[in-house]
C-alpha angles and dihedrals in degrees: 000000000000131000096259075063097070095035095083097035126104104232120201112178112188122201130140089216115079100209089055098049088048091050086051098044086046091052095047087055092046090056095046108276116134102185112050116158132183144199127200090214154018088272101051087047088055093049094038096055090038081063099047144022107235133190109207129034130194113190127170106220088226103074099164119234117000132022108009112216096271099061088042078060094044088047095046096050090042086057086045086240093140135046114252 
């Protein structure tokens, strides 16, 4: 993909570790990407994607405390908040 790729496409990246979901987020604007959003846990994701339609999703599957991201992914596809 090149970087006109990412340009057009809506970004959530999903950690429960700052450092990490800056360093993603980071990464996706360096490679072209303009709106880049992120969650710290399996709630915000829900709401965020409720909010918006997004085309490409990061999770880290260790979320803390609370929904893990498989069961972010199980949840999302039950609201019909993600494409299958």
């Amino acid at each position: 993909m090149s970087s006109k790729s990412f340009e057009k496409k809506k970004i959530l990246v999903i950690d429960d570790f700052g450092d990490m979901r800056m360093m993603l987020v980071n990464i996706m604007r360096m490679l072209g990407a303009v709106d880049v959003d992120s969650a710290n846990d399996g709630n915000n994701a829900i709401e965020a994607m409720q909010n918006k339609k997004y085309d490409i999703i990061l999770c880290d599957y260790n979320l803390g405390p609370g929904k893990d991201g498989q069961q972010v992914l199980e949840e999302a596809r039950h609201r019909g908040l993600i494409k299958m």
